[in-house]
C-alpha positions, 0 to 999 in steps of 0.5 A: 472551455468556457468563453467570456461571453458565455461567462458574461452571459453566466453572470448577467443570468446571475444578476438577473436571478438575484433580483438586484434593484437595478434590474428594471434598467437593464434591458432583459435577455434576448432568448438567445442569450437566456439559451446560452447562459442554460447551456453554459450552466447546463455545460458547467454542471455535466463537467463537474458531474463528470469530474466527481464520477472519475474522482469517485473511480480513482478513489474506489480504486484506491481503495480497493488496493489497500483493502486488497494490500491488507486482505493479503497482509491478513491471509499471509500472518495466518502461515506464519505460525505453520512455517514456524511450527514445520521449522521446529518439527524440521530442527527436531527430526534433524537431531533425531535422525527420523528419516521425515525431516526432508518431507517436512522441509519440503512441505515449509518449503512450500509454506515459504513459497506460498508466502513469496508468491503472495509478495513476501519474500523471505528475509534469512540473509546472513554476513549482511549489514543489519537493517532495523526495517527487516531485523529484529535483534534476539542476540549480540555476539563479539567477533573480531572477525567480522564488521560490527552489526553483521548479522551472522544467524536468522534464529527465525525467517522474516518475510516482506521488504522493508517496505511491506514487512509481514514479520521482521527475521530474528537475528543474531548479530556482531557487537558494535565496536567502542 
């Protein structure tokens, strides 16, 4: 912490430095004086250094966790098309009775998985509220039974939360009543 006579004394090395006319009728600095002020300077300048190091760091931190946050954003919409694409073959085998639906529910399932432990938990909800920040709508349907914008089927698995979305789920949901 910086005291007011190592700030005078600061200030009396800047007017000195600044070779103001009235120079020659102050009296010059005592060697004391001229060591205090290079250590308060000298003081002022590692703080500031050290300050800029720590701002340095937590911004580099930062910055990695975004770079990282994106990486894994990145790595995780490349699965998309393959759990899209084990869902069809699933729904196929199903109609057709082949007996490798469950081996390829169990490999998307793992795909899914893989998807959740990476931070994007799947969105396949239904008699939820919608919620535009994880639906996307692909059809309305009219029902009396249920409250409007009731989302009744997922026609596609959405993953993330709505604040780190990879892919919204698309739903079909309840009309809105007039």
């Amino acid at each position: 912490m910086e005291t007011s006579d190592a700030r005078s004394a600061e200030g009396d090395a800047e007017l000195a430095a600044a070779g103001r006319p009235d120079e020659a009728d102050s009296p010059p600095l005592k060697p004391q004086d001229e060591r205090d002020a290079r250590l308060a300077e000298l003081d002022d300048r590692w703080r500031r250094a050290a300050a800029d190091l720590d701002n340095t760091r937590k911004r580099a931190a930062r910055e990695l966790t975004v770079a990282r946050d994106a990486e894994r954003a990145r790595a995780a919409s490349v699965f998309l098309p393959v759990v899209d694409g084990l869902s069809d073959a699933v729904s196929y085998a199903k109609q057709v009775s082949d007996p490798l639906a469950e081996g390829i529910e169990s490999i998307r399932e793992q795909a899914v998985v893989a998807l959740e432990r990476l931070g994007y938990p799947r969105i396949d909800a239904v008699d939820v509220p919608f919620d535009p920040r994880i639906h996307e709508v692909v059809s309305v349907i009219d029902s009396e039974d249920l409250p409007p914008r009731t989302v009744v089927a997922v026609t596609r698995l959405g993953f993330g939360a709505p604040e780190r979305l990879l892919r919204p789920a698309g739903v079909v949901v309840t009309a809105a009543r007039e």
